[in-house]
N, CA, C and O atoms as a GROMACS GRO file, in nm:
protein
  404
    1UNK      N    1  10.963  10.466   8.053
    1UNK     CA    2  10.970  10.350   7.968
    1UNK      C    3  11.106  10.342   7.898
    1UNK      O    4  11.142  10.232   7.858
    2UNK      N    5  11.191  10.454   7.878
    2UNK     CA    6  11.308  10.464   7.773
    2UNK      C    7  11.399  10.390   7.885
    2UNK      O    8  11.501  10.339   7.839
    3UNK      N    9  11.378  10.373   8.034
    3UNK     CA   10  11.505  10.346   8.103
    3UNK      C   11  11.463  10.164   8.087
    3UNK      O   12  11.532  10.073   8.132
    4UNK      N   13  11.367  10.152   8.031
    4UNK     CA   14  11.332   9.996   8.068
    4UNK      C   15  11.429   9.950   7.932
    4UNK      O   16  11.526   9.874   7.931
    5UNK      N   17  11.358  10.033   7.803
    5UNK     CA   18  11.453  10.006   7.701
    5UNK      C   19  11.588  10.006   7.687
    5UNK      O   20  11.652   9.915   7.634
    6UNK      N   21  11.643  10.130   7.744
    6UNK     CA   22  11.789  10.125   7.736
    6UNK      C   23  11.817   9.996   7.834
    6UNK      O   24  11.917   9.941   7.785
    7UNK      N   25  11.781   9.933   7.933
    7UNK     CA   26  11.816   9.769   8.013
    7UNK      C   27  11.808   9.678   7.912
    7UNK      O   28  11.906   9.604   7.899
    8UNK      N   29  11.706   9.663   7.828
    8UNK     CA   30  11.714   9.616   7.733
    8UNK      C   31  11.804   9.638   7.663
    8UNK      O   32  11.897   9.559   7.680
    9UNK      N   33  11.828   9.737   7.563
    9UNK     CA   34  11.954   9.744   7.503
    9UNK      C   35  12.116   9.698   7.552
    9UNK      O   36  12.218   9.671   7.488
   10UNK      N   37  12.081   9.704   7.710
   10UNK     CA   38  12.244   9.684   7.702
   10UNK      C   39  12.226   9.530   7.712
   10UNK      O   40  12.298   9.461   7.640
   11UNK      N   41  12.118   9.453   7.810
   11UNK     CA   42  12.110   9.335   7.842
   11UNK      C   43  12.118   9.260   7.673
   11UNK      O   44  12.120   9.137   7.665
   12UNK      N   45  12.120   9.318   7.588
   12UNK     CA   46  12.116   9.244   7.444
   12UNK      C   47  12.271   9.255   7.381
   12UNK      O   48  12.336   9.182   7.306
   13UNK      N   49  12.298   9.375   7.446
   13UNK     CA   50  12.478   9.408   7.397
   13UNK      C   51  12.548   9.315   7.491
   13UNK      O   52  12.670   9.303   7.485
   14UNK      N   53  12.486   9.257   7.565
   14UNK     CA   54  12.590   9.202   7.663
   14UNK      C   55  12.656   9.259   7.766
   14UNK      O   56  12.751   9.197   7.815
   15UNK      N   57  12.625   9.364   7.806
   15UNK     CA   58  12.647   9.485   7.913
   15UNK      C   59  12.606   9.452   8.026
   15UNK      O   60  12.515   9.376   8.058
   16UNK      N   61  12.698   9.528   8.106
   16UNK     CA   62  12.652   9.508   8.232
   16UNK      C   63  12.573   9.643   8.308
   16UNK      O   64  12.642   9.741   8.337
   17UNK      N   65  12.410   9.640   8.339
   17UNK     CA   66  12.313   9.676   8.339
   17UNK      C   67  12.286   9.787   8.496
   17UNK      O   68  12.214   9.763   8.592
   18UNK      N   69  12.365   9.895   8.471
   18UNK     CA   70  12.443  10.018   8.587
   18UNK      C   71  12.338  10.090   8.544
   18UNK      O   72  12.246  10.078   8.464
   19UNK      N   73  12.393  10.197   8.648
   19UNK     CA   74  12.350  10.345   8.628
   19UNK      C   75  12.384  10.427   8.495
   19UNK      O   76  12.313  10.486   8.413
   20UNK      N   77  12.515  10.407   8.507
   20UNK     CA   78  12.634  10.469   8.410
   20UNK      C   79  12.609  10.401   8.288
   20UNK      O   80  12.628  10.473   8.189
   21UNK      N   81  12.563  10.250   8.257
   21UNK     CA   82  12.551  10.243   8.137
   21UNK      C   83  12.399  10.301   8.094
   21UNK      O   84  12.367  10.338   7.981
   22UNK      N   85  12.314  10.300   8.215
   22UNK     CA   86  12.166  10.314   8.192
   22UNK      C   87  12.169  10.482   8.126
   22UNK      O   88  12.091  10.513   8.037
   23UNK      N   89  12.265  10.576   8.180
   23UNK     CA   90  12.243  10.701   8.154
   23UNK      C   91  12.332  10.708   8.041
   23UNK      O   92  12.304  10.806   7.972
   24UNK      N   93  12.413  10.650   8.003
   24UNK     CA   94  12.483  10.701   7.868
   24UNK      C   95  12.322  10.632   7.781
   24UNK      O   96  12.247  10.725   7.751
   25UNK      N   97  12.304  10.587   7.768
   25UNK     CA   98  12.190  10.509   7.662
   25UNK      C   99  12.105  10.617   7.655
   25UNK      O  100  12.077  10.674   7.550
   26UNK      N  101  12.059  10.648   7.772
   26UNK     CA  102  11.991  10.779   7.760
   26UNK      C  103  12.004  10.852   7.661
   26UNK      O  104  11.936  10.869   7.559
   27UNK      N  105  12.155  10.917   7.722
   27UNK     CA  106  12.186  11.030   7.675
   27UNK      C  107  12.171  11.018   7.474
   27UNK      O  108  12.098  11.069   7.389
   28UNK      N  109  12.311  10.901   7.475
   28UNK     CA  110  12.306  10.876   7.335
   28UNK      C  111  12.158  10.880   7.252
   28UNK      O  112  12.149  10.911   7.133
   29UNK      N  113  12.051  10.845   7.334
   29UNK     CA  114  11.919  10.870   7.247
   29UNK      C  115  11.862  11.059   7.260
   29UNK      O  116  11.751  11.108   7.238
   30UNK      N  117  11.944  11.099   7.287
   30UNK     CA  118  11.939  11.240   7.292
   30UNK      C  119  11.788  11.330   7.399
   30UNK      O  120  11.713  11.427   7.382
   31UNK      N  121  11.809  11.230   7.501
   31UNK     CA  122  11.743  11.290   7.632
   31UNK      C  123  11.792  11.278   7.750
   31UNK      O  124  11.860  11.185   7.792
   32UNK      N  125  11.743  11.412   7.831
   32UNK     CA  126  11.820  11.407   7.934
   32UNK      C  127  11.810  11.307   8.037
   32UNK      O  128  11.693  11.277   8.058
   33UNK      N  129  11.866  11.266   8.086
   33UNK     CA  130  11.873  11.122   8.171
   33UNK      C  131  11.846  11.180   8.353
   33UNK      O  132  11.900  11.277   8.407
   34UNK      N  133  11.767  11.104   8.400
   34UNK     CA  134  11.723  11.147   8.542
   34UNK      C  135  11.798  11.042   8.605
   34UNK      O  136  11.752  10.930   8.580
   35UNK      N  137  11.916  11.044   8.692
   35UNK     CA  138  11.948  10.976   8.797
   35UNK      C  139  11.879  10.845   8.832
   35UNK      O  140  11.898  10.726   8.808
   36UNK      N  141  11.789  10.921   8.901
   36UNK     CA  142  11.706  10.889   9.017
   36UNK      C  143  11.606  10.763   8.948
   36UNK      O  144  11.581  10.651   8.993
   37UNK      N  145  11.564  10.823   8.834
   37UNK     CA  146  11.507  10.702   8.730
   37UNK      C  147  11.616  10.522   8.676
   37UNK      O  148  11.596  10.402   8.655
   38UNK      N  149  11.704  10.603   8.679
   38UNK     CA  150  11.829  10.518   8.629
   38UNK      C  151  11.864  10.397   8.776
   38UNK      O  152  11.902  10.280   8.766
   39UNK      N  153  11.843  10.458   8.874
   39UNK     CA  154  11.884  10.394   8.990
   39UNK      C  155  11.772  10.299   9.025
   39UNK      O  156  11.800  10.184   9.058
   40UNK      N  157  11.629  10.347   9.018
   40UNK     CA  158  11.516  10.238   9.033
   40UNK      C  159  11.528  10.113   8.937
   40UNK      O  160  11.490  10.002   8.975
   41UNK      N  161  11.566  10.128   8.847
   41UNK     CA  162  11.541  10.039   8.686
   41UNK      C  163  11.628   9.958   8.728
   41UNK      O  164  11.588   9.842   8.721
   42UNK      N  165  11.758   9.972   8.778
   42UNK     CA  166  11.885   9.947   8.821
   42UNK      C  167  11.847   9.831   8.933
   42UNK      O  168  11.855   9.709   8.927
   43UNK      N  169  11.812   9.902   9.019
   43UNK     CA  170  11.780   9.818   9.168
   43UNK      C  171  11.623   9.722   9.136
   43UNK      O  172  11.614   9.605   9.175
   44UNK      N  173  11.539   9.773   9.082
   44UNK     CA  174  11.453   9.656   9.011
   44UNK      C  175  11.462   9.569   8.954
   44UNK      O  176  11.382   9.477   8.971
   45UNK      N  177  11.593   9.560   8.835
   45UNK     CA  178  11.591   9.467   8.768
   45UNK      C  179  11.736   9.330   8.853
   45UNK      O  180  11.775   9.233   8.789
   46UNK      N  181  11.782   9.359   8.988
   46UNK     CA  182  11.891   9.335   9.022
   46UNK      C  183  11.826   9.187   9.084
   46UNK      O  184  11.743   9.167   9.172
   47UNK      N  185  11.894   9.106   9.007
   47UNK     CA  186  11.890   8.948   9.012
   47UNK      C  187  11.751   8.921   8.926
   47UNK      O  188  11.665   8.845   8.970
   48UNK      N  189  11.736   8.988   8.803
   48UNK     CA  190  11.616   8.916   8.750
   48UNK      C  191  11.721   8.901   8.613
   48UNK      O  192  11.806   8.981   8.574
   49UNK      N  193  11.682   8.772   8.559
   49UNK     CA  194  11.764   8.687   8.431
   49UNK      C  195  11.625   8.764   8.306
   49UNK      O  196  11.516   8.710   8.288
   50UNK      N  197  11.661   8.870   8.250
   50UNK     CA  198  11.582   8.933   8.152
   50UNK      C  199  11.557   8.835   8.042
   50UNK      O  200  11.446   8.793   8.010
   51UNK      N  201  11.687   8.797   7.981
   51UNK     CA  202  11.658   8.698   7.883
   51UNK      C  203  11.515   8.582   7.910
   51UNK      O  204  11.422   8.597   7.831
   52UNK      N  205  11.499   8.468   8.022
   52UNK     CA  206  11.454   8.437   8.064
   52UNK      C  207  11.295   8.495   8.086
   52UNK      O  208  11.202   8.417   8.070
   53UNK      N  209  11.274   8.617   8.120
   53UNK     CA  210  11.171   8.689   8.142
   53UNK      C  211  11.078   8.704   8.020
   53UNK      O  212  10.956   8.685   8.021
   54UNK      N  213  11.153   8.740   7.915
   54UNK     CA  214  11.147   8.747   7.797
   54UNK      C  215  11.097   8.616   7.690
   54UNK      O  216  11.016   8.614   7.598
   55UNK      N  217  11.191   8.506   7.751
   55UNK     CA  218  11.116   8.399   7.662
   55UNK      C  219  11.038   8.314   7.749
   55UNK      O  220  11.014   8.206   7.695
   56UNK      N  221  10.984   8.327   7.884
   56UNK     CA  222  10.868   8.288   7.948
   56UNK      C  223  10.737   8.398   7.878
   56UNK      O  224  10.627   8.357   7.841
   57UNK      N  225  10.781   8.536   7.873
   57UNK     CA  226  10.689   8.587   7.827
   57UNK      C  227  10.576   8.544   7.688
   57UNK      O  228  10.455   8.537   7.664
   58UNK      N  229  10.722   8.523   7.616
   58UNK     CA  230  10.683   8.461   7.429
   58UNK      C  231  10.624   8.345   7.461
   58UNK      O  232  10.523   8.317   7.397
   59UNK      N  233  10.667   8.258   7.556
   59UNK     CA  234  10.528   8.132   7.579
   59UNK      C  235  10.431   8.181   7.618
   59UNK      O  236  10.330   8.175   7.548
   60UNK      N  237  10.432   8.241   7.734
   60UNK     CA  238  10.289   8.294   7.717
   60UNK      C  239  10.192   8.299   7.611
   60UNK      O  240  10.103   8.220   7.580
   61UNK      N  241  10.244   8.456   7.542
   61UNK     CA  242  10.185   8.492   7.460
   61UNK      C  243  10.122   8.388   7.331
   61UNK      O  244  10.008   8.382   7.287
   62UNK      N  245  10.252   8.305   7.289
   62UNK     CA  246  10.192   8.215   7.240
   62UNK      C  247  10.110   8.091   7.224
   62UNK      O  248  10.092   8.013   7.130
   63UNK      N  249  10.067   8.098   7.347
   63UNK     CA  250   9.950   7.987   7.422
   63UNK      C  251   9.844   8.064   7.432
   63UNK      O  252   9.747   8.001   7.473
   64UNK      N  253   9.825   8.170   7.411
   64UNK     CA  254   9.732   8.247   7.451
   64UNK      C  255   9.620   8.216   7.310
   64UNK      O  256   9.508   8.170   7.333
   65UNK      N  257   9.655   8.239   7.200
   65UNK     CA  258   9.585   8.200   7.098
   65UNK      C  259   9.502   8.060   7.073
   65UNK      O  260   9.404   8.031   7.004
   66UNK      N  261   9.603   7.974   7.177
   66UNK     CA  262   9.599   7.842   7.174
   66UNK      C  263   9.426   7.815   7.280
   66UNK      O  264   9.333   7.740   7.247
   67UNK      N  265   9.434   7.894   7.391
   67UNK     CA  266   9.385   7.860   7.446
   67UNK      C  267   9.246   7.943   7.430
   67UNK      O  268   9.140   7.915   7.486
   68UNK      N  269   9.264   8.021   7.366
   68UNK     CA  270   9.113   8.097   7.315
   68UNK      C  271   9.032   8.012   7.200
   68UNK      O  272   8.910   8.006   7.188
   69UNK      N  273   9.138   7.941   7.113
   69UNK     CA  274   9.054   7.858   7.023
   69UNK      C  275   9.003   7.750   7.098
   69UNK      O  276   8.906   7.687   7.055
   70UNK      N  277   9.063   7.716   7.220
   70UNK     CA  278   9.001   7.521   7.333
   70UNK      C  279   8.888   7.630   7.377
   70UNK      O  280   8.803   7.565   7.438
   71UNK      N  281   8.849   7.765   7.373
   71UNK     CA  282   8.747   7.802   7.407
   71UNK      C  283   8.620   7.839   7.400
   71UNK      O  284   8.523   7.865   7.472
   72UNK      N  285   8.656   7.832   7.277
   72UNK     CA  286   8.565   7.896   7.132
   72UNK      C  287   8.410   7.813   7.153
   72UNK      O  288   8.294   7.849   7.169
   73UNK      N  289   8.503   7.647   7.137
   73UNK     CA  290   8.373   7.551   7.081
   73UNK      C  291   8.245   7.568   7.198
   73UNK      O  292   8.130   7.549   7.160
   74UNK      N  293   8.268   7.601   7.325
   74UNK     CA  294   8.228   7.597   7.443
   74UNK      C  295   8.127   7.694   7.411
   74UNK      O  296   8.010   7.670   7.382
   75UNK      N  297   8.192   7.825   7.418
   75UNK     CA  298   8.058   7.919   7.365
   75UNK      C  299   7.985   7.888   7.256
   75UNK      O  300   7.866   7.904   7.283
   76UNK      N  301   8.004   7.846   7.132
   76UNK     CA  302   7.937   7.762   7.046
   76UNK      C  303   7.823   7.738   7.109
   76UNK      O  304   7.722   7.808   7.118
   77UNK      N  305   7.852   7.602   7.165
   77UNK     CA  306   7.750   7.485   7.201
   77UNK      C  307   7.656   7.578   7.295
   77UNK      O  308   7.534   7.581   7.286
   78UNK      N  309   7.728   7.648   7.381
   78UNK     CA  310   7.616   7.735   7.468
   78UNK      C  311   7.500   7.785   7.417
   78UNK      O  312   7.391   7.784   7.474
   79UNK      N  313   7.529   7.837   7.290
   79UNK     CA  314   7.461   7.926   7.224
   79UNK      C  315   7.383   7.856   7.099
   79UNK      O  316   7.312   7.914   7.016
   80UNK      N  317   7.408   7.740   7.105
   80UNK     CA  318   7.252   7.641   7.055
   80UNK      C  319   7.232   7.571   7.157
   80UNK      O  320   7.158   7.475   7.134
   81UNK      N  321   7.273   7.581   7.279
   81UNK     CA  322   7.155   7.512   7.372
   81UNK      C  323   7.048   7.611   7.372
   81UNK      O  324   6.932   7.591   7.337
   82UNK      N  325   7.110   7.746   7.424
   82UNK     CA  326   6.981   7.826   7.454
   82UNK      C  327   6.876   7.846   7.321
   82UNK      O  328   6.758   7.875   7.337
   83UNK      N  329   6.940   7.825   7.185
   83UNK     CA  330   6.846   7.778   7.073
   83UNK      C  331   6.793   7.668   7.065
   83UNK      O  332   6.745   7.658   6.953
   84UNK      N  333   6.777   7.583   7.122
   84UNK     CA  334   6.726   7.523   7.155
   84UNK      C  335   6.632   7.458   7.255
   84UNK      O  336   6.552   7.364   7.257
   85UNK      N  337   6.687   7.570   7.355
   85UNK     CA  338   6.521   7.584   7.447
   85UNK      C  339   6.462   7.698   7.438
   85UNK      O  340   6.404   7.747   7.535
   86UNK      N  341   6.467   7.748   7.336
   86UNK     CA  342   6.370   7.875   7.283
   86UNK      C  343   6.259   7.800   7.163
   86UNK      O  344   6.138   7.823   7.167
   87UNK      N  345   6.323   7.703   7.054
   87UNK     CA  346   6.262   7.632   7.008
   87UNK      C  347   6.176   7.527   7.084
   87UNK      O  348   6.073   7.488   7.029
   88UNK      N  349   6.215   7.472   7.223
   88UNK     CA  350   6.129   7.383   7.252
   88UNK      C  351   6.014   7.445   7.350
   88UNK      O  352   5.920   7.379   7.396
   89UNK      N  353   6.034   7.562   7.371
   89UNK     CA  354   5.952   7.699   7.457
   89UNK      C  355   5.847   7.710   7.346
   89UNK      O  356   5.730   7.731   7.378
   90UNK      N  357   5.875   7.698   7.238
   90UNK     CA  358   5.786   7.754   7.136
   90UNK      C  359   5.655   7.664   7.076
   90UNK      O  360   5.537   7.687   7.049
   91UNK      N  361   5.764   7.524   7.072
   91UNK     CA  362   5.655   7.440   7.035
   91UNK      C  363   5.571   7.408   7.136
   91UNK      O  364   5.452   7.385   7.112
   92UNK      N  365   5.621   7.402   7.260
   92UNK     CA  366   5.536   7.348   7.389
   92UNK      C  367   5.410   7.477   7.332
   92UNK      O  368   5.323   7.445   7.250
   93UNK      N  369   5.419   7.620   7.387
   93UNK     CA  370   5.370   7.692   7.347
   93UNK      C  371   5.233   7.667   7.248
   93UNK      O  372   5.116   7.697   7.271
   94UNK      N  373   5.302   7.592   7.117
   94UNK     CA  374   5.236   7.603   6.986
   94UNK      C  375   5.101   7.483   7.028
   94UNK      O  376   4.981   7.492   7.004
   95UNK      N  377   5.174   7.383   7.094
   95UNK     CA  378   5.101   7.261   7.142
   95UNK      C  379   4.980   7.281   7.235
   95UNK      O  380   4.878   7.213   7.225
   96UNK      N  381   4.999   7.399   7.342
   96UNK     CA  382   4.896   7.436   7.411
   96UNK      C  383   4.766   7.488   7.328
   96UNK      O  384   4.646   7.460   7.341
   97UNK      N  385   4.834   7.576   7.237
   97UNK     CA  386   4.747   7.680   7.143
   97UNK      C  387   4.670   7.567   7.094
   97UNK      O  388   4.568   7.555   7.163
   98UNK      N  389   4.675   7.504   7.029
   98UNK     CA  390   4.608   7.354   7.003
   98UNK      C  391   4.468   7.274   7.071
   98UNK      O  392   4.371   7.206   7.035
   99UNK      N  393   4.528   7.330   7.188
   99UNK     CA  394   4.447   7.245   7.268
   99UNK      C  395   4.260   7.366   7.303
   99UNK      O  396   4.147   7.336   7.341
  100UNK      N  397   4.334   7.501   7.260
  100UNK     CA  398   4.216   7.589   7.236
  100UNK      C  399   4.126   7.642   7.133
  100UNK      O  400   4.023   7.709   7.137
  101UNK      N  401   4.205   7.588   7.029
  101UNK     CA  402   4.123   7.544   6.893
  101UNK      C  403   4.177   7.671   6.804
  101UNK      O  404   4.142   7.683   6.686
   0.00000   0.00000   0.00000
């Protein structure tokens, strides 16, 4: 995860997003830096616009709230229908009893 951060860090410094910058970041956070880690992060992130990634993400996220409340009322209503055919289960019920004195 620290090599995703240090991409981050430089992609925010304005850096250009290497090996060499991936492992000094490392280092400077005072761990030892794996190559081999540095080179995947490297070749994964090669032609993806982070910035971009980043504020598609924040829409996301912030629709997400949006769309749990358009959801809400739905379960609501569900949940007095079925109160409501428990009440009309009951009276039918009550109405029979009636009919046996």
């Amino acid at each position: 995860m620290e090599y995703v951060y240090a991409a981050l860090l430089l992609d925010a410094a304005g850096k250009e997003i290497n090996e060499q910058n991936i492992l000094e970041v490392i280092k400077a956070a005072g761990m030892s830096p794996d190559e081999a880690q540095a080179k995947a992060i490297v070749s994964s992130l090669k032609g993806v616009n982070i910035k971009e990634v980043i504020k598609n993400a924040q829409s996301v996220q912030a629709a997400a709230p949006q769309q749990q409340a358009a959801a809400a009322p739905g379960k609501a209503e569900k949940k007095e229908e079925k109160k409501d055919e428990k009440k009309s289960e009951e009276e039918a019920a009550g109405g029979l009893a009636g009919l046996f004195g």
